[in-house]
C-alpha positions in Angstrom: 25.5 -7.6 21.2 25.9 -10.9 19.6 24.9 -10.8 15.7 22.3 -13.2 14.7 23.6 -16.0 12.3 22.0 -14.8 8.8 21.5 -17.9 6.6 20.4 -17.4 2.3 18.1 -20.0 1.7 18.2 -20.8 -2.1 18.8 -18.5 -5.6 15.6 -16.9 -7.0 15.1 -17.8 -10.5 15.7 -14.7 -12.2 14.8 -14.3 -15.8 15.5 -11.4 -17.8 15.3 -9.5 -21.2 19.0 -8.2 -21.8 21.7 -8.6 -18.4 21.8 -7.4 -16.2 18.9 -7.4 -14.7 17.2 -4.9 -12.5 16.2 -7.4 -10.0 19.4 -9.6 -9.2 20.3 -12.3 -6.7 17.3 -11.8 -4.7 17.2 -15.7 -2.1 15.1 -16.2 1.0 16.8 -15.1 4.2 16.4 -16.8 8.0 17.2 -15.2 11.0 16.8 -18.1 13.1 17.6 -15.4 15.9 15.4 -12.6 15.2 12.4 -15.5 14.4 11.4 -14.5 10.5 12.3 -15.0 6.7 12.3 -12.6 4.2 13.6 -12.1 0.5 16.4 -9.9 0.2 18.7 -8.4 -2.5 21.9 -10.5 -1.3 23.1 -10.9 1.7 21.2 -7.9 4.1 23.6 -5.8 6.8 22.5 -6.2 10.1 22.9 -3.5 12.6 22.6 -3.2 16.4 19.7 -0.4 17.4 18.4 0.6 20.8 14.5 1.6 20.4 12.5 4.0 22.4 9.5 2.7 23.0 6.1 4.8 23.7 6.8 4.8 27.4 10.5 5.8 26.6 12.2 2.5 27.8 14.9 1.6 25.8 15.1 -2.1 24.3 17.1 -3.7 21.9 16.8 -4.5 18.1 18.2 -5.1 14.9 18.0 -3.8 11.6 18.8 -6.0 8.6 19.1 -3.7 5.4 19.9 -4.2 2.1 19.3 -2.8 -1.3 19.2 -3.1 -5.3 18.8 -0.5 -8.6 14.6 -1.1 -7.4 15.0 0.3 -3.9 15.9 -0.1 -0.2 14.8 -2.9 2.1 14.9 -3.3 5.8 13.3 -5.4 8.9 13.6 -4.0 12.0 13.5 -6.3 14.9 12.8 -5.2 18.6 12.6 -7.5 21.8 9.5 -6.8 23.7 10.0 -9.7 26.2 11.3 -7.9 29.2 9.4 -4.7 29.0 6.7 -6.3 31.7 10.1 -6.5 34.2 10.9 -3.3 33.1 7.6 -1.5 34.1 7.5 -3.8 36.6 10.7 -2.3 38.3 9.9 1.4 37.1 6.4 1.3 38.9 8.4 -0.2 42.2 10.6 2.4 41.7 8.2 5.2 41.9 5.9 3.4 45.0 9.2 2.9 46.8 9.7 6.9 46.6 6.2 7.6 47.5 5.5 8.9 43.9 7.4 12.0 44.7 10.6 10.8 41.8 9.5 12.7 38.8 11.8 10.9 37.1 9.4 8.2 37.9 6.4 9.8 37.5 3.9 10.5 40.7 1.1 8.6 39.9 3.1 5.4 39.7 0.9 3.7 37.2 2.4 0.5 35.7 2.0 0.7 31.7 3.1 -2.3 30.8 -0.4 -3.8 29.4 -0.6 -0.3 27.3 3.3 0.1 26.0 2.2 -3.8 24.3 -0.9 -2.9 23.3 0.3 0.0 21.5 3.2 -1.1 20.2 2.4 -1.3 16.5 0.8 1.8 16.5 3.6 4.1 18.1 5.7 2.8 15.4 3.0 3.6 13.0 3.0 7.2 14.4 6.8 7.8 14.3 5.6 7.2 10.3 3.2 9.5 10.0 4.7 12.3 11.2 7.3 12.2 8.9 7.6 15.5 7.3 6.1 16.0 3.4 4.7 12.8 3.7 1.5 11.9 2.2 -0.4 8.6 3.1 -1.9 6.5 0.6 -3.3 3.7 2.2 -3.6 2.2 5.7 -5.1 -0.5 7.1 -5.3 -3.9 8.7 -2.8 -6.9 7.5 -1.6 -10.2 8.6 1.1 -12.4 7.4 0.6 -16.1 8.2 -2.1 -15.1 9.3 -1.0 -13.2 12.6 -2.0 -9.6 12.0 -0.6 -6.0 12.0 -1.0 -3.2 9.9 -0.1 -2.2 6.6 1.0 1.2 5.4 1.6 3.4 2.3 3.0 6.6 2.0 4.4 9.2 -1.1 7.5 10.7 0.6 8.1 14.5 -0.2 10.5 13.4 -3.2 7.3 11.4 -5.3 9.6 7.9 -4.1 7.3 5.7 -2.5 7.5 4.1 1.5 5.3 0.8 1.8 5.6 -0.5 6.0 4.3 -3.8 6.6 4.1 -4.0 11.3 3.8 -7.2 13.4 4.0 -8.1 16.8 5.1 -11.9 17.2 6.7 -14.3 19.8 7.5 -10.9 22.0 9.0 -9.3 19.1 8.0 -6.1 17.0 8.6 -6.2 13.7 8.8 -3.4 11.0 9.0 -4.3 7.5 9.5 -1.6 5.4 10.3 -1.0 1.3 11.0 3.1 -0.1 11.2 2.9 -4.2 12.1 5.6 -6.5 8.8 7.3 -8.4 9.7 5.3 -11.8 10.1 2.4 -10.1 7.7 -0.5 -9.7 5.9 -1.5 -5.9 8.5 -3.7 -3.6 6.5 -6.5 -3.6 8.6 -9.2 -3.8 10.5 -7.9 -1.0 7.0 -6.6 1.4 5.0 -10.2 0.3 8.0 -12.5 1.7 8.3 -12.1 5.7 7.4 -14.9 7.2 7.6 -16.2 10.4 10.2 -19.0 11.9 11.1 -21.1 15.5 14.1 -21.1 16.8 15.3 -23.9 14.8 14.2 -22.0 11.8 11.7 -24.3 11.1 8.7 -22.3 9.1 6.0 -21.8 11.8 2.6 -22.8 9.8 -0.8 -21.4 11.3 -3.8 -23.1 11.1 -6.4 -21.5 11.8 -7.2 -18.0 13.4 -8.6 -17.2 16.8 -9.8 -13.7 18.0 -8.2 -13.9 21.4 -6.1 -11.4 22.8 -2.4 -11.9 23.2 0.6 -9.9 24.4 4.3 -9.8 23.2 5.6 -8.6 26.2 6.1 -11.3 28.5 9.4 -12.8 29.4 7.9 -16.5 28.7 8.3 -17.9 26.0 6.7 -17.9 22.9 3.5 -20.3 21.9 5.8 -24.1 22.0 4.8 -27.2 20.2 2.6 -30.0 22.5 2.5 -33.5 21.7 -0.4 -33.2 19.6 2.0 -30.4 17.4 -0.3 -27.7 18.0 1.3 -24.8 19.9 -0.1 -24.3 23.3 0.1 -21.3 25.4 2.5 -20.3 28.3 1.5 -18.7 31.2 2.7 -15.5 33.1 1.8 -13.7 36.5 -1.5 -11.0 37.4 -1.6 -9.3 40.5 -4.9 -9.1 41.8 -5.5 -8.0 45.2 -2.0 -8.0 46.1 -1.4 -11.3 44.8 0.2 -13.1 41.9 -2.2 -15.2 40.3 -1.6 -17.0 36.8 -2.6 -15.3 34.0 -3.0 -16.9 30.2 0.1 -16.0 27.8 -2.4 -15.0 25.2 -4.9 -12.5 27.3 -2.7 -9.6 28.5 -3.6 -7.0 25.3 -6.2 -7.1 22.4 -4.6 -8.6 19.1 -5.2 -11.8 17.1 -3.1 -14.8 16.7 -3.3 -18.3 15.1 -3.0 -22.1 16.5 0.5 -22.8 15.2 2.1 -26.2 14.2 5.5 -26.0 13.5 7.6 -28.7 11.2 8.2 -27.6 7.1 11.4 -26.8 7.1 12.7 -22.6 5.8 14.3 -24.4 3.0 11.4 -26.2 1.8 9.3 -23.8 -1.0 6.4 -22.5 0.9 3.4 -20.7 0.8 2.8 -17.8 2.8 -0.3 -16.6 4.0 -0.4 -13.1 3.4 -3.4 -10.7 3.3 -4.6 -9.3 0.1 -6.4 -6.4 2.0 -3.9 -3.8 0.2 -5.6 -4.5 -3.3 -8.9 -4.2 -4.8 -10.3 -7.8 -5.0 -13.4 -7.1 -6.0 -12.5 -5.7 -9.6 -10.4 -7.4 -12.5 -8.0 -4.8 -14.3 -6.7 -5.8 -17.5 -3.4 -5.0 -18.5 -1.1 -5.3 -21.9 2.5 -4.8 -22.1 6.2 -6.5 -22.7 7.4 -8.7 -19.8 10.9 -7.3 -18.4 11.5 -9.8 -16.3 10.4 -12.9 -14.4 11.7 -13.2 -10.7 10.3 -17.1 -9.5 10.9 -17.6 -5.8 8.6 -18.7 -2.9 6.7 -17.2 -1.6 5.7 -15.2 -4.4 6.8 -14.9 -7.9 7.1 -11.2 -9.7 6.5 -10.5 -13.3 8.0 -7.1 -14.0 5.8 -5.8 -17.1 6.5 -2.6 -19.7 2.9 -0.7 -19.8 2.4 2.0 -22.2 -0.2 4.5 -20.6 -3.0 6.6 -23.5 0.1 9.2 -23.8 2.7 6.4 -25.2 4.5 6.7 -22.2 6.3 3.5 -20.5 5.9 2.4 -17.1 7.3 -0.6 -15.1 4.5 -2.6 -13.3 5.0 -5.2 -10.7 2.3 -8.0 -10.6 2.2 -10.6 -7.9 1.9 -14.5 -8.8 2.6 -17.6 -6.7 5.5 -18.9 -6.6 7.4 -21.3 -9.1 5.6 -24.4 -8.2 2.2 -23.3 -7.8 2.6 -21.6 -11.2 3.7 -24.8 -13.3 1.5 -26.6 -11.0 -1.2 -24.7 -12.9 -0.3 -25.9 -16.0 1.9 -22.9 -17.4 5.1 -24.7 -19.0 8.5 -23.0 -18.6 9.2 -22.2 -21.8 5.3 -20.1 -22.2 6.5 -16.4 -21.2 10.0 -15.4 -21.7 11.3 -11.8 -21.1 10.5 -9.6 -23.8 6.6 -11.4 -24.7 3.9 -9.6 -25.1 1.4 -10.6 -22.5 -2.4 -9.4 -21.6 -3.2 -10.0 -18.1 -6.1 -10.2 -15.4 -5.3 -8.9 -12.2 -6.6 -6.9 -9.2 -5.0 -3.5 -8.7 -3.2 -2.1 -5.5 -6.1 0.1 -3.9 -4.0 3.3 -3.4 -3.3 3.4 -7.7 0.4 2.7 -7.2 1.8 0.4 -10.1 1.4 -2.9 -8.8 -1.4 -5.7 -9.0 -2.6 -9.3 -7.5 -2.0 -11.6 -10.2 -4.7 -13.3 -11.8 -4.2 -14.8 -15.3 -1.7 -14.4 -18.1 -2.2 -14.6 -21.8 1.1 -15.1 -23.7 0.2 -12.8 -27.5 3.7 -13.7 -28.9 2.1 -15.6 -32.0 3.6 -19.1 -30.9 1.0 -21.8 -30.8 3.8 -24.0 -29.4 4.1 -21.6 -26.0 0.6 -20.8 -25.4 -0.4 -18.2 -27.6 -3.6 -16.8 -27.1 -4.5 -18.9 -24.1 -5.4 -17.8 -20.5 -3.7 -19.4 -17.5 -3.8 -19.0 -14.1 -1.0 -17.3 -12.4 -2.7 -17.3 -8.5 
């Protein structure tokens, strides 16, 4: 199998109290191949897998993993475009035998329209019945607004699994974090995937219909029309004993987008990621020493030193924009530096783990000249 090319995007901003840092050389990361971005800790391995899907075929993926002193990363890739030849042909197989090849099966059913339409969910299983595992949250999730699901669990060791899962342009996709128990949520790795052409040009939805779509097909994915708006394909029904045409989007219940595709990976972006994972509804105020500032696109991190009621010292990750829409709203450079004190508004993560949807930041470092005392938005 032919690797995909793997191309770093641009340096994160990294800004820390005392080197090194805990967080270092994080950069965006295109597979122009494999169809998404994502932040990684340096240049991610990639690795040739063969999957097993729900309906035991066997397709082929990749896994790009990489990790830092915070935790371990991966995206697991897995092409779903031929599995409608592939039932297709197993189904054949098992008519042509007269349903009596129990390798086959004997009632010759073709699963094809079920294997897609489960195909986030058997991965979710293979999850959940992980031994010693305990699951913390669960739940619907989109990124650029195509959606998935969205997973927490507390492994038997107290470390921490958070699974992001997509189905996209015929692909499967499995973005997954595990952090240490005294270590701070992944999100500046789990809030980055993002979803690219084959020219690695950013795909940028629009807005969201409620139609049903499959990712098995062998046509193509959703492709630009003259009016830029992406337009779907079609593929083959049979009905009666006939092939008739059949929608791209219409095989298998899901949502998708109306797509236009044209920013460019390398352009700062913002991703359009669901916030279903945190408790909107309620601000949570927070105090504590900033460790470190991490400013990249999509989202910036601010890694912050919270004392609990005991004295004791826990590392908090809390989820801003990125760089541009920060200073866009109004917060100079020079306003929070490693090693401030800070009080913040934010929304918590809904399953209590240290992490939470930035909100404002007060800098309380006693310098009028950088802030001091006054409330900016971070979002």
């Amino acid at each position: 199998m032919r690797f995909p090319a793997v191309i770093p995007v641009a340096l994160a901003a990294v800004v820390s109290a005392a080197p090194p840092a805990f967080a270092q050389d994080w950069a965006p990361m295109t597979s122009k191949e494999d169809g998404f971005r994502a932040n990684f800790p340096g240049q991610p391995k990639v690795e040739a897998i063969s999957y097993t899907t729900e309906f035991n075929l066997k397709l082929p993926g990749r896994v790009y993993r990489a990790s830092d002193p915070l935790g371990r990363y991966s995206t697991t890739v897995v092409d779903y475009r031929d599995v409608e030849r592939m039932h297709n042909e197993r189904a054949a197989a098992c008519r042509a035998a007269k349903g009596a090849n129990q390798k086959d099966g004997d009632s010759c059913q073709n699963d094809f329209t079920l294997e897609v339409a489960g195909a986030m969910d058997h991965a979710v299983f293979t999850y959940l019945k992980r031994d010693g595992v305990t699951v913390t949250q669960y739940g619907t999730y989109f990124v650029e607004v195509v959606s998935g699901r969205l997973l927490h669990l507390t492994n038997a060791d107290k470390s921490r699994t958070n699974v992001a899962f997509h189905q996209h342009a015929g692909r499967l996709y499995i973005h997954e974090a595990t952090v240490p128990a005294d270590m701070p949520e992944p999100i500046l790795f789990m809030e980055s995937l993002a979803w690219v052409n084959e020219e690695g040009l950013a795909i940028r939805y629009r807005r969201c219909i409620r139609r049903a779509t499959q990712i098995g097909s062998s046509s193509a994915p959703p492709r630009r029309s003259r009016s830029g708006i992406s337009t779907p394909r079609s593929i083959n029904r049979r009905r009666h004993g006939k092939e008739t045409p059949m929608p791209w989007r219409t095989a298998v219940v899901a949502v998708l987008c109306v797509a236009g595709l044209g920013t460019r990976i390398a352009t700062p972006l913002s991703a359009h990621h669901s916030h279903a994972n945190y408790d909107v509804t309620t601000w949570t105020v927070l105090e504590g020493t900033v460790k470190q500032l991490v400013l990249m696109a999509p989202h910036s991190i601010v890694y912050l030193e919270v004392k609990d009621e005991n004295g004791t010292v826990a590392m908090w990750a809390l989820e801003a924009t990125n760089q541009r829409g920060i200073l866009n709203n109004g917060v100079k450079r020079e306003d929070v530096k490693p090693g401030d004190p800070v009080k913040v508004r934010c929304h918590l993560l809904r399953d209590g783990a240290k992490g939470c949807l930035l909100g404002f930041v007060t800098p309380m470092h006693g310098d009028s000249a950088r802030g001091h005392g006054i409330e900016l938005e971070w979002d």
